[in-house]
C-alpha positions as CSV (number, residue, x, y, z in Angstrom):
1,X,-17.5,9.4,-21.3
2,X,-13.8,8.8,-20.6
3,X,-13.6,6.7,-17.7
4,X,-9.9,8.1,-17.0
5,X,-11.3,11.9,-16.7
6,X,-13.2,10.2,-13.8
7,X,-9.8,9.2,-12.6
8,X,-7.8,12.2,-12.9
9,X,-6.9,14.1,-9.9
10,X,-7.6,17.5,-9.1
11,X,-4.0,19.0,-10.6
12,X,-4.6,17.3,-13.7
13,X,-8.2,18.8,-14.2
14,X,-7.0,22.2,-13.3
15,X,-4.5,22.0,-15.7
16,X,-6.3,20.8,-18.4
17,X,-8.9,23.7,-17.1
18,X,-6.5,26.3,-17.6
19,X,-5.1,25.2,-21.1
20,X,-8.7,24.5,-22.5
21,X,-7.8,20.5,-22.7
22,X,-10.6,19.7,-20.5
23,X,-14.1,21.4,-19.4
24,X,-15.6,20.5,-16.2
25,X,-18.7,20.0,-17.8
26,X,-16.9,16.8,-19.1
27,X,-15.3,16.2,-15.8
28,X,-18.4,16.6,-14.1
29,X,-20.2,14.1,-16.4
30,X,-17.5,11.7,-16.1
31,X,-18.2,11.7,-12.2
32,X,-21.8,11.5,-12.8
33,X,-21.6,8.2,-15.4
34,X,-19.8,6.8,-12.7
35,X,-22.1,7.1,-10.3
36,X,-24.9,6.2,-12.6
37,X,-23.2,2.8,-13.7
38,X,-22.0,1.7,-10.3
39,X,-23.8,3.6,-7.5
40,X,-26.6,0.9,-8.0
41,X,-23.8,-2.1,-6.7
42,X,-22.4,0.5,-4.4
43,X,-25.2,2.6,-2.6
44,X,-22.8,5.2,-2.0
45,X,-24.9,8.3,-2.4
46,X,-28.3,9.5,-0.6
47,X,-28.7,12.5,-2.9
48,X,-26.9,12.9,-6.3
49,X,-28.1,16.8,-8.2
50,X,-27.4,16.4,-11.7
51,X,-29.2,19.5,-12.7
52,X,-27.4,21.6,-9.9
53,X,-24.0,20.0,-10.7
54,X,-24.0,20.6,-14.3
55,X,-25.4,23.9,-13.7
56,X,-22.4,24.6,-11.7
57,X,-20.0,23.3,-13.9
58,X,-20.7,25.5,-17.1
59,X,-20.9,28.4,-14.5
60,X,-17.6,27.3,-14.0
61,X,-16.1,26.6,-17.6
62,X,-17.6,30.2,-18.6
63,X,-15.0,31.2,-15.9
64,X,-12.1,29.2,-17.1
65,X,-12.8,30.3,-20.8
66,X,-12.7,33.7,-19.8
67,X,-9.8,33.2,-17.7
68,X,-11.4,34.2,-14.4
69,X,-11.9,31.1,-12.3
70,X,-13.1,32.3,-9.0
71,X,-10.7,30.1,-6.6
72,X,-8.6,27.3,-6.3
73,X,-10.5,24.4,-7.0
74,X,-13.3,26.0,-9.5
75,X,-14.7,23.0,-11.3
76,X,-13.6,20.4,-9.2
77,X,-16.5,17.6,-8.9
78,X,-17.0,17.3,-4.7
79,X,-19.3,15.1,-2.4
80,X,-20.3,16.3,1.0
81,X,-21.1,13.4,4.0
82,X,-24.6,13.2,5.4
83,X,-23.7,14.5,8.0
84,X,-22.7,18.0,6.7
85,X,-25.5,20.5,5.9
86,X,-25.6,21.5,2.2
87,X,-27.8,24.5,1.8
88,X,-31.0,23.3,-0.2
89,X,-30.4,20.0,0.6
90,X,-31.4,17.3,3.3
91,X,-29.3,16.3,5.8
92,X,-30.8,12.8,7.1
93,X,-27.9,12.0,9.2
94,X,-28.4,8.4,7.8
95,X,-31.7,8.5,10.5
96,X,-35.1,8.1,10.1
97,X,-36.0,10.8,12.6
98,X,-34.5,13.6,11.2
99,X,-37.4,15.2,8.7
100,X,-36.1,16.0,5.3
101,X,-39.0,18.6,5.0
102,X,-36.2,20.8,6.9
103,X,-35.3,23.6,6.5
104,X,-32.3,23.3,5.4
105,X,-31.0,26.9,4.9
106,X,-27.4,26.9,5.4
107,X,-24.0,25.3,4.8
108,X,-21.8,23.7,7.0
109,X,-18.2,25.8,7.2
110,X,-16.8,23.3,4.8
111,X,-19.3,23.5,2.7
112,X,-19.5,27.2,2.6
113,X,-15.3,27.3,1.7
114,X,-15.5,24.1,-1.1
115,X,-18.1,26.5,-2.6
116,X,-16.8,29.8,-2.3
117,X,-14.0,28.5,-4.2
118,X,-15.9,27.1,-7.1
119,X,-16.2,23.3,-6.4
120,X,-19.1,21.4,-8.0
121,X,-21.4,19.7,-5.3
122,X,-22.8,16.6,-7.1
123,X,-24.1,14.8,-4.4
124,X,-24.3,13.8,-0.5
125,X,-22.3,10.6,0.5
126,X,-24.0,8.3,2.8
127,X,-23.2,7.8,6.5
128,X,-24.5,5.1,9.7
129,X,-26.9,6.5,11.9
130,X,-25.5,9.6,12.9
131,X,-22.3,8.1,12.0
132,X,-21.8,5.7,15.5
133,X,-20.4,3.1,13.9
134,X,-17.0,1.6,11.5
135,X,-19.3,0.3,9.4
136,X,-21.9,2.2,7.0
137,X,-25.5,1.0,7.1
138,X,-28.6,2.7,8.7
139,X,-32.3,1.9,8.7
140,X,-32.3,4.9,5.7
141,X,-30.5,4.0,3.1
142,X,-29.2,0.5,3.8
143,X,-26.2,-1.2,3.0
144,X,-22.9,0.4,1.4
145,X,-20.1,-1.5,-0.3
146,X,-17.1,-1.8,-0.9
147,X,-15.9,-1.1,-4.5
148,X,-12.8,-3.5,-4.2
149,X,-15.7,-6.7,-3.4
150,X,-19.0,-5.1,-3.0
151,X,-19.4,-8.1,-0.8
152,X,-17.3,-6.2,1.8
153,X,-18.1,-3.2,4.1
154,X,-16.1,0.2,2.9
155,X,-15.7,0.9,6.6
156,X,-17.4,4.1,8.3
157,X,-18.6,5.9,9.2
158,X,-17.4,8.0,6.3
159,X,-18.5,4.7,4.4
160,X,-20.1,6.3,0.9
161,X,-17.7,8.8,1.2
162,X,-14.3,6.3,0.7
163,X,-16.6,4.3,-1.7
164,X,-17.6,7.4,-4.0
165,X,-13.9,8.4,-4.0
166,X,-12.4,4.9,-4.7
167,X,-15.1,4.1,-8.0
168,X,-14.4,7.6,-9.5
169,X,-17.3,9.2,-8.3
170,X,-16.2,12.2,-7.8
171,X,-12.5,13.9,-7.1
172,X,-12.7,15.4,-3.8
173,X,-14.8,13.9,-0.7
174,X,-15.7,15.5,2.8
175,X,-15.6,13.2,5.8
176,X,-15.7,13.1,9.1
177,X,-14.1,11.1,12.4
178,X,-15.0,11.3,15.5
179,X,-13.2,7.6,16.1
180,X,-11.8,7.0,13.3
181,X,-14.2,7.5,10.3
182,X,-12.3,9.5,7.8
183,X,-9.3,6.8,8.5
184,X,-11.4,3.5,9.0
185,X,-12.9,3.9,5.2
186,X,-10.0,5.2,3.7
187,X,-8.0,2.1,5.1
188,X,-10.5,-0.4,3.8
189,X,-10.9,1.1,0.2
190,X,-7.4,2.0,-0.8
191,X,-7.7,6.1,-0.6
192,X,-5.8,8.8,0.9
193,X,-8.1,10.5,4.0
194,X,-6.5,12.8,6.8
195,X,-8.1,13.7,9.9
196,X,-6.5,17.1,10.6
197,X,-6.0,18.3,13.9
198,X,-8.7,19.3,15.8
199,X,-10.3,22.6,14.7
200,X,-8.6,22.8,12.2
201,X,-11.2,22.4,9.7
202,X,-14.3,24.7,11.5
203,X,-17.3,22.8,11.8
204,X,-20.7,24.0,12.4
205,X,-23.1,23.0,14.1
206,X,-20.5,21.1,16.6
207,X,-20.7,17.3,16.9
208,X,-22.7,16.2,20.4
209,X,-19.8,13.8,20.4
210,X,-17.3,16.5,21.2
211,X,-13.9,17.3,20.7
212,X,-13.4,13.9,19.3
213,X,-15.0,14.7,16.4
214,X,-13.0,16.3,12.9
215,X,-14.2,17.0,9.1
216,X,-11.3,16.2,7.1
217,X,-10.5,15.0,2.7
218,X,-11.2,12.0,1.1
219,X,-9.3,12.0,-1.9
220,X,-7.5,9.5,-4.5
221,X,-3.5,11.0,-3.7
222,X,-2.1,12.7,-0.8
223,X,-1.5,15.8,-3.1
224,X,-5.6,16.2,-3.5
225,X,-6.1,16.3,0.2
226,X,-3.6,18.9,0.7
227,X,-5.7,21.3,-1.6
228,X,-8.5,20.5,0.3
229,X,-7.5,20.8,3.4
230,X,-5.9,24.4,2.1
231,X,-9.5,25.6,1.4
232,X,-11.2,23.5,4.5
233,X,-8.9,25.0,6.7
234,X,-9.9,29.0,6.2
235,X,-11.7,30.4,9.2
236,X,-15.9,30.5,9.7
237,X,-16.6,32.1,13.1
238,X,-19.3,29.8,13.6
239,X,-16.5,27.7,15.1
240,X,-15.1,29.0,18.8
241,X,-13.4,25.9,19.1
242,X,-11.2,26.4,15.7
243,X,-7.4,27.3,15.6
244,X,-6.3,30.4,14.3
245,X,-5.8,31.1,10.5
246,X,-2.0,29.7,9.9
247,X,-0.2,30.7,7.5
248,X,1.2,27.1,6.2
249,X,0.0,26.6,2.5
250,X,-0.2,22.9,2.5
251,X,0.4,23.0,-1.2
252,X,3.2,24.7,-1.7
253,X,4.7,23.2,1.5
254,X,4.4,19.3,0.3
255,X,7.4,17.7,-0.2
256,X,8.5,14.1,-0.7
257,X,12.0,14.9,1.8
258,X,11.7,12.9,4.6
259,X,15.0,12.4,5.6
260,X,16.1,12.5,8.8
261,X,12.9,12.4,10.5
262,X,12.3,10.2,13.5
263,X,9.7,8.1,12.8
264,X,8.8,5.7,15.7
265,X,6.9,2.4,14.7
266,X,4.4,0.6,16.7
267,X,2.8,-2.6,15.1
268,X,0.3,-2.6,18.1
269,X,0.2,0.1,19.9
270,X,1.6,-2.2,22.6
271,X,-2.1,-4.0,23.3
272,X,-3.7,-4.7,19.7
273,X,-3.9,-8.0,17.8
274,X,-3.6,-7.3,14.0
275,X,-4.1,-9.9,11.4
276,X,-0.8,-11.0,9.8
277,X,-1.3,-9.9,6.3
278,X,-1.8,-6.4,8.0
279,X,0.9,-6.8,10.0
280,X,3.5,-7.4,7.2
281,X,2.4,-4.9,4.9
282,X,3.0,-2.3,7.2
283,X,6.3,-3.8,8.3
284,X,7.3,-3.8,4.5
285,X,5.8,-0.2,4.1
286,X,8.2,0.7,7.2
287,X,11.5,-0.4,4.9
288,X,10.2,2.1,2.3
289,X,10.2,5.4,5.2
290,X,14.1,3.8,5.6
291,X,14.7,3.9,2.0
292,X,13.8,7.5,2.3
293,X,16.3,8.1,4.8
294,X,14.2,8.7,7.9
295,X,15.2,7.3,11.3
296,X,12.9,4.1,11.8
297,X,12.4,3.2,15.6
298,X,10.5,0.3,16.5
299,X,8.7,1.6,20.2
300,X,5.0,2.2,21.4
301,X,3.5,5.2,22.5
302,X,3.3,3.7,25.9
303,X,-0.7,4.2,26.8
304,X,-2.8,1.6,27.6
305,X,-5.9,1.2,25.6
306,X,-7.8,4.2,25.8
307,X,-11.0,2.6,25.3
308,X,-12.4,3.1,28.7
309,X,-11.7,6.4,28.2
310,X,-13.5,6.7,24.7
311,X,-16.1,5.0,25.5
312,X,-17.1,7.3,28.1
313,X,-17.1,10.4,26.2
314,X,-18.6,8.8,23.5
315,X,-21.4,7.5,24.6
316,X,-22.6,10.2,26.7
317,X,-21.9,12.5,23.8
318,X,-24.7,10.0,21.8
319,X,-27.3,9.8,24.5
320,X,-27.1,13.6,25.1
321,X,-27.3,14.2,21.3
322,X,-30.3,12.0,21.1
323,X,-31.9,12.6,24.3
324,X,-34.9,14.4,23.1
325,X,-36.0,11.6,20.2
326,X,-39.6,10.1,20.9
327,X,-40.2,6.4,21.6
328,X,-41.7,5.7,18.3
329,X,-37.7,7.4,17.3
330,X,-35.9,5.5,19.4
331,X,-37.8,1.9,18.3
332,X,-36.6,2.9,14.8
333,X,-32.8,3.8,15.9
334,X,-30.0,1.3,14.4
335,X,-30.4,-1.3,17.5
336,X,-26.5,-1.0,18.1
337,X,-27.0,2.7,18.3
338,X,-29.8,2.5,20.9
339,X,-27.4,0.6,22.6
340,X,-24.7,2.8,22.9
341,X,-27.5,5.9,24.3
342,X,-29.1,3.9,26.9
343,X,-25.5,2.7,28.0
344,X,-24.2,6.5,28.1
345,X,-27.8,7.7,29.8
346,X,-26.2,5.9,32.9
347,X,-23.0,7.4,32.9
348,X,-22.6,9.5,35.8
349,X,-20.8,13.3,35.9
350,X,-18.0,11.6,38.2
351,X,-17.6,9.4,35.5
352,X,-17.4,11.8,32.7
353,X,-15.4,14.1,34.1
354,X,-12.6,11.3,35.4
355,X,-12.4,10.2,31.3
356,X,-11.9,13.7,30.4
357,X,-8.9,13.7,33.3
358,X,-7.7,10.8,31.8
359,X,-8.1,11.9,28.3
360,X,-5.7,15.2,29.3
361,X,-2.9,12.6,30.5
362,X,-3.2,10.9,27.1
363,X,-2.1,13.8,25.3
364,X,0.5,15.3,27.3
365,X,1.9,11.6,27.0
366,X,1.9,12.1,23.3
367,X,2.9,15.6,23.3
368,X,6.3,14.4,25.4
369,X,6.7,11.5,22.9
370,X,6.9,13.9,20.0
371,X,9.4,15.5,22.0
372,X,11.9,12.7,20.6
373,X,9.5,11.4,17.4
374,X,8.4,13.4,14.5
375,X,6.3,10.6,13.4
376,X,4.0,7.8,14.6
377,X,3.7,4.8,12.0
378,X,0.9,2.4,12.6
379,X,-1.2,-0.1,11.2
380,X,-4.5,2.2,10.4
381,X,-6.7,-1.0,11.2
382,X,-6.0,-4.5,12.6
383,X,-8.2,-6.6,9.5
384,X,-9.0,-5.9,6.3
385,X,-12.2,-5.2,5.0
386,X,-15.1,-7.9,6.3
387,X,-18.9,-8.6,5.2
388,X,-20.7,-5.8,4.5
389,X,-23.9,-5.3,7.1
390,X,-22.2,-6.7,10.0
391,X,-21.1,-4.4,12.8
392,X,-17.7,-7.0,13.2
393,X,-16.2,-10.0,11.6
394,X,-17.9,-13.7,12.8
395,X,-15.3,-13.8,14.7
396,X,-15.5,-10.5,17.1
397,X,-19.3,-10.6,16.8
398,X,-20.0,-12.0,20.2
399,X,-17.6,-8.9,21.6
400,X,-19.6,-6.9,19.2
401,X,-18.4,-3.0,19.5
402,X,-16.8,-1.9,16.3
403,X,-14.1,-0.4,18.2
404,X,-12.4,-4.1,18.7
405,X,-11.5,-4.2,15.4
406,X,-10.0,-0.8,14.9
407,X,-7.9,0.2,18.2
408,X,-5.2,2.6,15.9
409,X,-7.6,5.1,15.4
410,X,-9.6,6.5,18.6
411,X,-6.9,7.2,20.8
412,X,-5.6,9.6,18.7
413,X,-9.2,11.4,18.4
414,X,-8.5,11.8,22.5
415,X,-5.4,13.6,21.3
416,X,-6.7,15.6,18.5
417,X,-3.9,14.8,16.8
418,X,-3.7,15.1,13.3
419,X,-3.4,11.1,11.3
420,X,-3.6,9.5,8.0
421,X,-4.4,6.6,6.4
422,X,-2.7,5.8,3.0
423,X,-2.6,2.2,1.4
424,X,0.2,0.3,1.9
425,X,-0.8,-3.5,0.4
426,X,-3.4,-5.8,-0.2
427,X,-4.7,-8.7,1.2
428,X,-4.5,-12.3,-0.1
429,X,-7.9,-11.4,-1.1
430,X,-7.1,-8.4,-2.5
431,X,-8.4,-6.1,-0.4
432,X,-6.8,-2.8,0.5
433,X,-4.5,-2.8,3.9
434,X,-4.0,0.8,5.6
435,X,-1.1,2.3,7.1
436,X,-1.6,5.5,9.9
437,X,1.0,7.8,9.9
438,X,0.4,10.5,12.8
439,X,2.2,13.7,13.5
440,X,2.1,16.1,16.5
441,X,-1.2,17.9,17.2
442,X,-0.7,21.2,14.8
443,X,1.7,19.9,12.7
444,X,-0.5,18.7,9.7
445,X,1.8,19.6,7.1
446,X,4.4,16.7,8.4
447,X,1.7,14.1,7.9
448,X,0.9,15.3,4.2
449,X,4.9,15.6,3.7
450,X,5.8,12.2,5.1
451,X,2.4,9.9,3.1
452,X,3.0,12.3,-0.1
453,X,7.0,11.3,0.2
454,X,5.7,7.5,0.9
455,X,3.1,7.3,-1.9
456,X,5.9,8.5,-4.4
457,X,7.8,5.0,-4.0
458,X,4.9,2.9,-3.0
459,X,4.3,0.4,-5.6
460,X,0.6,-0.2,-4.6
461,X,0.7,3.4,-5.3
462,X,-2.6,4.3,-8.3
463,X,-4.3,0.9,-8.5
464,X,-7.7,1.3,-8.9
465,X,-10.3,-1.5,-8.1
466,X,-12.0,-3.5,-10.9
467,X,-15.2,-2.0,-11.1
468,X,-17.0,-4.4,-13.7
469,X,-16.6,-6.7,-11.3
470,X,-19.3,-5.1,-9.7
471,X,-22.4,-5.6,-12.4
């Protein structure tokens, strides 16, 4: 099978759709030999269908030969995260608790849209423990990697997600971040993954964690996410918390113009440390926005670190979400992760509440700031990618929280905002560096425009990992 059909994004497969070039029986199979050569180095899947996929799949070329394809991304090979129910299929969470007996008798809203619109479900992507951590390893299915040194975590918690999409395992991959786990993985693996603004992808059933949380694309160019996000984004009234159908079509509205934008640039949020080689690969990424002709502003936000704040919600949101698991459950938790629920079993209502009070001032800070800035350009994480199976490098193990080592992306999870992450350079080691872009909360159509204008002129733009490097 063509390894560079397993490569091709999801224009180029619709095109060759529509003209009879290419089947997606042969795109689907080139998906699937990539998973069968390399998901054995890369753990990136829990559940991989063959029979279903290639069932759907000539379902779907019966369509395209008779010139009826049934939406806008029939044929289209597509994972879902762990954490997403897929009708027919477990949803472990990444947990040993959760019984995979089920039932499991219904999709979650993105699920329910990717399929209404012909995508081919291959497989389910794996995840941490109920996705609590930057990292993605649980006591279920064990280590992931990294494709780029499968030494190396592929972040999380969207972890087999970024590490599908990076090895060709797929085209189009369904995340989620409730701190920073669409962003996190995509940063450390060299993809394109957005984390809309909130609600507006509809989930079902809503995260314990809260309002923090998004489901958002994982895709190999900014151009894939945006037809995503146009079929993630239609309305399932499952959701009371969702925004209202817009009628933006992120498609047809992504453009590489940029100019005149005010972008403002923070290289730390005014309290992070970042490690040089990320520090000057987003400074040189900068230049390119100026080459554009945007408005470049060096200036923070302004905010002190919001982790107090974060923590809070997020660690009640676990202990509530988990507060019913037996004692033989809670002895088989991640350790971290029974950590994090008997801290947040002693947070008070006092306390809770005066994080959420805080969490409201956060955002109408940001919502002033874009009052004068389109754009917020950061670093997406402060290191590159580190050992896979540790929570944090040697170095921040005796702090120990994954959030020390990725302080760009929570605070804008208190914001709902919508952010990116988009590669921007590579480590001496050669591991991917990230850089956030983030727009004003609604305005997810700015992000797309102002990565899709960036990717066009980055020259780190299409390099693929060396995969053989991995048998």
């Amino acid at each position: 099978m063509n390894n560079d059909l397993a490569f091709a994004t999801a224009t180029e497969l619709l095109d060759g759709y529509r003209d009879g070039a290419i089947s997606p029986v042969e795109a689907t199979k080139a998906a699937l030999a990539q998973i069968e050569k390399y998901n054995g180095a890369l753990n990136a899947f829990v559940l991989v269908d063959e029979d279903y996929a290639l069932a759907r799949a000539r379902e779907s070329e019966t369509r395209w030969r008779a010139g009826t394809p049934i939406g806008l991304i029939d044929g289209i090979p597509t994972t879902i995260k762990d954490i997403l129910l897929t009708e027919g299929w477990p949803t472990l969470r990444g947990s040993l608790s959760v019984d995979a007996a089920g039932p499991w008798n219904d999709d979650a809203p993105c699920t329910a849209r990717l399929k209404e619109q012909g995508a081919v479900i291959i497989g389910k992507t794996t995840t941490p423990e109920f996705g609590w951590k930057g990292v993605t390893d649980s006591p279920r299915t064990g280590i992931t990697r990294n494709p780029w040194n499968k030494n190396t975590t592929p972040g999380g918690s969207s972890g087999g997600a970024s590490a599908a999409c990076a090895a060709g395992m797929g085209v189009f991959h369904v995340g989620t971040d409730g701190g920073g786990s669409i962003r996190i993985p995509s940063s450390f693996t060299g993809i394109f993954g957005i984390k809309a603004s909130y609600g507006r992808v509809p989930a079902w059933p809503l995260s314990p964690f809260g309002t923090v949380a998004h489901v958002g694309p994982m895709t190999r160019t900014v151009r894939d996410s945006a037809i995503m996000l146009q079929v993630m984004s239609r309305p399932d009234v499952r959701d009371w918390t969702s925004l209202p159908p817009t009628d933006t079509d992120y498609l047809a509205g992504l453009s590489a113009s940029i100019r005149g934008k005010k972008i403002a640039y923070s290289p730390a949020l005014g309290y992070a440390s970042v490690h040089p080689e990320v520090a000057a690969a987003v400074k040189s990424a900068v230049l390119l926005f100026e080459s554009l002709g945007a408005i470049v502003e060096e200036v923070d936000p302004g905010f002190e670190n919001p982790l107090p704040i974060f923590n809070t919600l997020w660690w009640s949101g676990a202990a509530f979400a988990l507060r019913n698991l037996s004692d033989k459950q809670l002895d088989e938790l991640d350790p971290g992760l029974r950590t994090v629920v008997e801290e947040g079993a002693k947070i008070t209502l006092t306390d809770y509440l005066e994080a959420n009070q805080a969490r409201g001032d956060l955002g109408i800070k940001m919502r002033k700031f874009h009052e004068t800035y389109d754009l917020l350009v950061t670093p997406a994480l402060s290191i590159p990618a580190f050992e896979a199976g540790k929570l944090a490098p040697d170095d921040l193990a005796a702090v120990g929280a994954w959030v020390d080592w990725t302080p760009f992306s929570y605070p804008f999870n208190l914001t709902q905002q919508p952010a990116c992450s988009i590669n921007c350079g590579f480590s001496s080691e050669g591991l991917p560096i990230g850089l956030q872009i983030v727009g004003p909360m609604q305005d997810d159509l700015s992000v797309l425009n102002a990565a899709f204008a960036f990717e066009q002129v980055s020259p780190v733009a299409g390099v693929r990992p060396e995969l053989e490097k991995l048998l």
